[in-house]
C-alpha angles and dihedrals in degrees: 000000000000095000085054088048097051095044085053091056090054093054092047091054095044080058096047095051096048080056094057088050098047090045094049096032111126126184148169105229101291089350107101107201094170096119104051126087130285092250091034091055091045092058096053096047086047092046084047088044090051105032090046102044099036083053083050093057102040090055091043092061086035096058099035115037087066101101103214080063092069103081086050106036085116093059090050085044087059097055088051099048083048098049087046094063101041090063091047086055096049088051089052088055092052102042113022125334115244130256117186115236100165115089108254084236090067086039093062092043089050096049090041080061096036091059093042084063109045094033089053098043094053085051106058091056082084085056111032135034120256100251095048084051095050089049089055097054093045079056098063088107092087092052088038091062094045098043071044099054094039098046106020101029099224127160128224139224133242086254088050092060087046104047085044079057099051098048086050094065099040091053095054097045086051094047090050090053102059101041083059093044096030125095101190095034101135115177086228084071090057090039080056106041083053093058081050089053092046089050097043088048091054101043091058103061088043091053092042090049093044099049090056107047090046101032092228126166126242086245090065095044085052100045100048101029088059089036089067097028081061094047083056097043078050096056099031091047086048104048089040092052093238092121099071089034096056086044089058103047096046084043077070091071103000089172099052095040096045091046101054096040089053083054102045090058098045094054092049099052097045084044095058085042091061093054090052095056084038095061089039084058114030107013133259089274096064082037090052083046102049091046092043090058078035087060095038087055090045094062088035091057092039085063092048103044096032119053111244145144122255138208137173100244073067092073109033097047086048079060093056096050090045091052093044082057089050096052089043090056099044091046083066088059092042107033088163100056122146128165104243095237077055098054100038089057099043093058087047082058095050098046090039088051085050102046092046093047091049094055096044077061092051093049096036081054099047087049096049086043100060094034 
């Protein structure tokens, strides 16, 4: 009997144990970086944040300020979504196969808005400069509270109005400059980017409704949501005829298209990996931190690769919107926030309110009373 009972604790405390791993395992696709140390494991998922997403940028602009690109960026958009979910599925195969949870129905509503996003963002690369572009999608929190507010119901802080605000003001300072500074700004790019932003604001709350009522991974949101959207992209590029004329104009250089769509999307895809383990090992605020300074050194890098013209209002309206990020993320810390003159005089608005409204009743009283 004691032998059985202490070969049941053991067991108990495997278990336990395998618990405790599972629970702090951290990894970079196939790369397990469970064993190294806290800071160790930071600076990898921060190098793969920053080398992938900068590479992702860099071929992004690459692929899709060239003009001609414009009438077949659907095509271009295709391949991606394909090669996408090839690499989900491969995962899958690795780690753990996927079994679908999520009705069929919310999928085709997820990859109808999946495809509105990325279809629309590379897109307005014809119209906008990457950097503009990559300010207005730093921007979708203002989209996000209001598709929020509308689907889900939820209710924002004082932080949260004033970083909207904020953000307000530095978009549209960096829109006007460089509309002033821009030769192929074109307001169509901005009318674009904003659909992106509506669909990106509303995917977001489906996914996040639909992830919680049917406990599905983000594998399985990835692999089904680009496995329809590419069924879409299929039907709408062959009854517009952009098929065969995306075909034919990556069939110019097959080897330097290819390839830098192949890369685009793999670097897009590690590098959302890496903000996923980021935010499992440090929190979404040092995750918002490290792809803020990823997205500074984006624009940064765009100037210098891609021939533009600068200007200050540049810079100073960037800060606005980073600091608009940053409100937006400690309000999430502290919901509740409210500058203390605020509050002081808030609370003088409600007792005077009170008292005033208790003495109209006394007086409405002592009139009725000696009509």
């Amino acid at each position: 009997m004691n032998s059985s009972k202490e070969v049941l604790i053991k067991i108990d405390d495997a278990e336990g144990t395998n618990g405790q791993s599972r629970k702090s395992e951290i990894n970079i696709l196939c790369l397990d970086i469970t064993s190294f140390s806290p800071l160790l494991q930071f600076a990898i998922c921060s190098v793969f944040v920053f080398v992938c997403y900068l590479a992702y940028g860099y071929f992004l602009e690459l692929i899709f300020s060239v003009p001609e690109v414009k009438p077949v960026s659907l095509y271009i958009t295709l391949i991606q979504f394909l090669i996408t979910m090839s690499l989900s599925y491969v995962e899958s195969l690795i780690r753990n196969p996927i079994k679908r949870k999520v009705p069929i129905r919310t999928y085709a509503i997820l990859a109808a808005l999946t495809l509105g996003t990325m279809a629309f963002s590379n897109l307005a690369l014809s119209y906008l400069n990457y950097p503009t572009q990559l300010i207005f999608k730093s921007c979708k929190l203002i989209p996000v509270m209001i598709g929020s507010i509308i689907i889900l119901g939820k209710r924002y802080g004082f932080l949260d109005y004033v970083a909207a605000v904020i953000m307000c003001i530095g978009l549209t300072m960096f829109t006007l400059a460089d509309s002033k500074t821009s030769p192929n700004f074109d307001i169509i790019g901005v009318i674009v980017i904003s659909l992106a932003l509506l669909c990106d604001a509303i995917i977001g709350n489906v996914q996040e409704k639909a992830m919680k009522q049917f406990q599905a991974t983000n594998n399985e949101v990835v692999f089904y949501s680009y496995a329809i959207a590419c069924v879409y992209l299929v039907v709408i590029t062959g009854f517009s005829g952009i098929l065969t004329d995306g075909f034919t104009y990556c069939a110019q250089n097959p080897a330097t298209m290819y390839s830098n769509i192949f890369l685009l999307s793999v670097s897009g895809y590690m590098g959302l990996q890496a903000v996923l383990s980021l935010v499992r090992l440090c929190g979404a605020t040092v995750a918002v931190t490290v792809t803020t300074m990823r997205k500074a050194l984006s624009i940064v890098i765009s100037f210098l690769l891609f021939s533009k013209p600068f200007v200050f209002q540049y810079a100073w309206s960037g800060m606005l919107v980073a600091l608009a990020i940053y409100l937006n993320h400690y309000s999430k810390k502290n919901p509740h926030y409210l500058p203390t003159p605020l509050s002081t005089c808030w609370h003088y608005m409600q007792s005077f309110y009170q008292s005033e409204y208790r003495y109209l009743r006394i007086k409405s009283k002592m009139y009725s009373d000696t009509v």
